[in-house]
C-alpha positions in Angstrom: 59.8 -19.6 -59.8 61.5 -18.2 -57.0 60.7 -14.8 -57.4 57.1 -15.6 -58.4 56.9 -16.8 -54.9 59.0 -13.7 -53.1 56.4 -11.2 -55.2 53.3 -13.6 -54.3 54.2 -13.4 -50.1 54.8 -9.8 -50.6 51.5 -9.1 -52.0 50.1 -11.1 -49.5 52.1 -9.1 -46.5 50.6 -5.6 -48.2 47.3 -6.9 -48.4 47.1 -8.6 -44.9 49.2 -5.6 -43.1 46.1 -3.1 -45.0 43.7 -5.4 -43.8 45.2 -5.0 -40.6 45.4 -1.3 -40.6 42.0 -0.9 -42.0 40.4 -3.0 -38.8 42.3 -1.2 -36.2 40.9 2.2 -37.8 37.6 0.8 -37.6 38.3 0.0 -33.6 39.5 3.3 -33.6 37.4 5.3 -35.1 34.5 3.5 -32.8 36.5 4.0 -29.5 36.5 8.0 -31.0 33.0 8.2 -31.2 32.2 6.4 -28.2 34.2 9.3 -26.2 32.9 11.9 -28.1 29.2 11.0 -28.6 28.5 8.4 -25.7 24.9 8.7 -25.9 24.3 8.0 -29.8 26.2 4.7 -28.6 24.0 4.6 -25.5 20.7 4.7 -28.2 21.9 1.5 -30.0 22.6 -0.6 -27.0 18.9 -2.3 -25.7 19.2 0.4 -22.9 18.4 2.8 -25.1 15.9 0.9 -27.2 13.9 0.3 -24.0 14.1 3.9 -22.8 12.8 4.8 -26.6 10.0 2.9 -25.9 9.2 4.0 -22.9 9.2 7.3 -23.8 6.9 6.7 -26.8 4.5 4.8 -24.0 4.0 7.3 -22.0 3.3 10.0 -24.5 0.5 7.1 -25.6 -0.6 7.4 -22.2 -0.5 11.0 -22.1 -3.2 10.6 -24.9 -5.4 8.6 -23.1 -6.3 11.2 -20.9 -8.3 13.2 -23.5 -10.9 10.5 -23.2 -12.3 11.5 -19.9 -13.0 15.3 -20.1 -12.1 17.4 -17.4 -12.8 20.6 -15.6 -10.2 22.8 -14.3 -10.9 22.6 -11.1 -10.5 18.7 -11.3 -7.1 19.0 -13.4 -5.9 21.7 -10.1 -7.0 19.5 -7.8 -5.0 16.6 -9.8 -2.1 18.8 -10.0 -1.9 19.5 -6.2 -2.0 15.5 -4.8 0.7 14.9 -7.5 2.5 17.7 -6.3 2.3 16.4 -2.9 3.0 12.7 -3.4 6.4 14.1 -5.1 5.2 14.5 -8.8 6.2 17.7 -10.4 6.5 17.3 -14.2 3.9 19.2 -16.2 3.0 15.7 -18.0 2.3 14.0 -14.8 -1.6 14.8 -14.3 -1.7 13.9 -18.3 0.1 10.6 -17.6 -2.6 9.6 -14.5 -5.3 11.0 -16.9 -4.5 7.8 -19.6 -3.6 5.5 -16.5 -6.7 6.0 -15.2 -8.1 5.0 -18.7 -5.7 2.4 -19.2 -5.9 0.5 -16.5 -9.6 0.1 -16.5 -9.1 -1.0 -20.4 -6.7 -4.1 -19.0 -8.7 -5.2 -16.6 -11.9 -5.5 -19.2 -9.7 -7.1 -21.0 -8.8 -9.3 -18.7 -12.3 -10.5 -17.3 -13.1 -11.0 -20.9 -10.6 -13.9 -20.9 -11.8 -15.3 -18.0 -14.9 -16.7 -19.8 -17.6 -14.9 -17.6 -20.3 -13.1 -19.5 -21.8 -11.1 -16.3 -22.6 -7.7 -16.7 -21.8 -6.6 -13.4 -18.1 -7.9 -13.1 -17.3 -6.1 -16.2 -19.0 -2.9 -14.2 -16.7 -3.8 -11.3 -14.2 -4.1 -13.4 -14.1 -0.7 -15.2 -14.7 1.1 -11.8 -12.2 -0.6 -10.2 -9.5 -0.1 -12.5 -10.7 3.8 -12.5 -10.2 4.2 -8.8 -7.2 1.7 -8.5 -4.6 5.2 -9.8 -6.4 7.2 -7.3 -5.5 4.9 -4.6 -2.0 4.3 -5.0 -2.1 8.1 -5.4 -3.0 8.4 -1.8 -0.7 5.6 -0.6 1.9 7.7 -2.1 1.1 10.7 -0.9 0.6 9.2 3.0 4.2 7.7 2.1 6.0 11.2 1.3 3.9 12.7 4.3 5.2 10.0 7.1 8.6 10.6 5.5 8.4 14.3 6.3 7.4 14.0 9.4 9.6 11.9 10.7 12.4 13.9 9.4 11.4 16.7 10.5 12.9 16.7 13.7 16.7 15.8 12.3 15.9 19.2 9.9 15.4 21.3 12.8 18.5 20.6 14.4 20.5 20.8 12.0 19.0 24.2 11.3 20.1 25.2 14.8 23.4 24.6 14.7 23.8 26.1 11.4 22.0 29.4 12.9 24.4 29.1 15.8 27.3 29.1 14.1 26.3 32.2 12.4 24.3 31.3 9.6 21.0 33.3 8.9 17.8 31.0 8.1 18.3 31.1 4.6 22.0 30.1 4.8 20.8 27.7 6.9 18.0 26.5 5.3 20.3 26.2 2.0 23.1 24.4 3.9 20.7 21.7 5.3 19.1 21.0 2.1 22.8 19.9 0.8 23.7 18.2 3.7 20.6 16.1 4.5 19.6 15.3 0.9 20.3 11.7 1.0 19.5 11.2 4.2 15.8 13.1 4.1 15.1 13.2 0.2 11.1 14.5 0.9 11.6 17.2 3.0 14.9 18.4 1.7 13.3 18.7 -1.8 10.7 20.8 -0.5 13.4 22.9 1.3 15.3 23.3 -2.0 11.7 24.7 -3.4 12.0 27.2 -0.7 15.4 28.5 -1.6 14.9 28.4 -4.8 11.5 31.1 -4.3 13.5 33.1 -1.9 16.3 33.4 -4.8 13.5 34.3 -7.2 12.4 37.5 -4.6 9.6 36.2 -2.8 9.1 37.5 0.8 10.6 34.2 3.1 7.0 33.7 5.0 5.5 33.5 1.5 7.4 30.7 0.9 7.4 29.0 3.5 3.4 28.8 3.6 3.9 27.3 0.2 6.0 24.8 1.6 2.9 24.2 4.2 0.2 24.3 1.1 2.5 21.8 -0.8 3.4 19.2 1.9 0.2 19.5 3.8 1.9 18.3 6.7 0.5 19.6 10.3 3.8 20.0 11.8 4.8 21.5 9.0 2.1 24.3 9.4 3.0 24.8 12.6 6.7 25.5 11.8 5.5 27.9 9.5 3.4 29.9 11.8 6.3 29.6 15.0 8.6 30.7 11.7 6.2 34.0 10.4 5.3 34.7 14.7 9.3 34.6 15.5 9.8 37.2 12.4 7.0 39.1 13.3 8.0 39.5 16.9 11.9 39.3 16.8 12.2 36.7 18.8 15.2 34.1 18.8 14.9 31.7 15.6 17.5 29.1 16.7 15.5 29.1 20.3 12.1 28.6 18.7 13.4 25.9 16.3 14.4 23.9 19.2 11.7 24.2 21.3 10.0 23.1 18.0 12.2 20.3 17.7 12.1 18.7 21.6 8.0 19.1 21.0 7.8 17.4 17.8 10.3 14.7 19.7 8.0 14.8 22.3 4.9 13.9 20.2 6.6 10.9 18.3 7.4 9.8 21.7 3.7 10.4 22.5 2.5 8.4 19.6 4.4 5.1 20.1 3.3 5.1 23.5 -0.1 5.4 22.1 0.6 2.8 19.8 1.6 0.3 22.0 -1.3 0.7 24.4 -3.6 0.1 21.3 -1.5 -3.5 20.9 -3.7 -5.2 23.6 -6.9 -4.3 22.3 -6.0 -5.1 18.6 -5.1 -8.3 20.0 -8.2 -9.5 21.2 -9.5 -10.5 17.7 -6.6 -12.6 16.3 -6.6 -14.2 20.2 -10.4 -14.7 19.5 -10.4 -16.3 15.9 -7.3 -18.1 15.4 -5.6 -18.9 19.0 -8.5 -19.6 20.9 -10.1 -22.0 18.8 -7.1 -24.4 18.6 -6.6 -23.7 21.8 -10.2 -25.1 22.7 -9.4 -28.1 20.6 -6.3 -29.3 22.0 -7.8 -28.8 25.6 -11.2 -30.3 25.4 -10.8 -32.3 22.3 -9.8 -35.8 24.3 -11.9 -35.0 26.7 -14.9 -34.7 24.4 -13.6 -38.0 22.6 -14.5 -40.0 25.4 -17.2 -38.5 26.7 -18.6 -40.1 23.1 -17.1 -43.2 24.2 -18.8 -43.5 27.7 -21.8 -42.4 26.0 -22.0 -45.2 23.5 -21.0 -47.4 26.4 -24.0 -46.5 28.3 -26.6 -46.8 25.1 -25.4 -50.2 24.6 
């Protein structure tokens, strides 16, 4: 009886201990292919599912766009406002082809729900939802455009001292793009665009007035042209860029005073409609209560 019992517990140790062994391989063998293949892990996780998705979405989008037939002058002129709101990616005039079929889609959709059977909202709607992309395109653009401008300025000096310190404008150029990358994203892409041309053999003014063509930025033209005049001429880059700089400085300084002397005017109206009025009532509002009074007074 006795040993029946010693040979039962050792079975039972040699099955639990291979248990055992057997779940730590498991563990192991997932901790393995977690270090070597992280991103088949990464698919699995909801991460991954929703990136999957997202993926598939847009190429959905993508064929939206064949609805609305294009010319190619419409597809270049696509191509250079997403270029200049930031936009780069060879799908990117597809993707705001089908978002500009999408949207209008939804929001047909959505005045359908609403219960109303007139024609002409549905009209609204569809055109609405058509120019809506082509909006925020603009706001985007105008973003990416103040952002450069203002940055500007901080560029340039930076610029300077590199040039000073013996840098030529390439160097210099390269050396601000690293160091001002987080601080001035917009322009210091653009900057990178640059080097990277001028690493690819094209003439430095050439690239520069794609820099100009791409931004579309007024300052920015006219850094290009004191750029291509100083190279044409000879004269002193680092002294040009900061006489560049202390003008641009001086027209942002220009600008706010401009700004606040337009406060008082654009003051009048919300004075007029939503101040005075109040005001009006709190003063002569008593004052016209018994006026009534005395008047009812009097007709008695």
């Amino acid at each position: 009886m006795g040993l029946i019992i010693f040979a039962f517990l050792v079975i039972f140790l040699l099955i639990a201990s291979g248990g055992i062994i057997l779940f730590y391989r498991e563990q192991m063998v997932q901790r393995l292919s977690a270090v070597i293949a992280p991103e088949e892990k990464q698919n699995k996780t909801l991460i991954g599912t929703i990136q999957q998705s997202g993926f598939s979405l847009s190429g959905v989008v993508e064929h939206l766009e064949r609805v609305i037939p294009k010319s190619q002058a419409e597809t270049g002129v696509t191509q250079q406002r997403l270029i200049r709101a930031g936009y780069r990616s060879e799908s990117a005039p597809k993707l705001l082809g089908g978002v500009k079929v999408l949207v209008p889609l939804i929001l047909l959709v959505a005045t359908y729900f609403t219960g109303t059977s007139n024609f002409i909202l549905y009209i609204a709607a569809a055109g609405l939802g058509y120019l809506v992309p082509d909006f925020w395109l603009g706001n985007r653009i105008k973003a990416r455009q103040a952002k450069i401008r203002r940055g500007l300025p901080d560029v340039l000096d930076l610029l300077v001292i590199c040039i000073e310190a013996g840098l030529s404008l390439d160097q210099a150029t390269k050396r601000t793009t690293e160091e001002l990358m987080k601080a001035q994203p917009a322009l210091c892409d653009e900057l990178n665009i640059v080097v990277l041309e001028q690493r690819a053999g094209r003439p430095r003014s050439e690239c520069w007035k794609h820099m100009a063509e791409r931004t579309d930025v007024d300052s920015i033209r006219n850094l290009v042209s004191v750029l291509v005049q100083s190279e044409q001429f000879g004269t002193s880059i680092a002294k040009t860029l900061r006489t560049h700089s202390d003008t641009l400085r001086t027209q942002r300084i220009q600008k706010c005073e401009e700004m606040a002397a337009k406060t008082t005017v654009k003051l009048v109206f919300p004075l007029v409609l939503f101040i005075f009025p109040s005001l009006f009532l709190v003063v002569l509002g008593p004052a016209m209560i018994t006026m009534a009074d005395s008047f009812k007074v009097l007709l008695k």
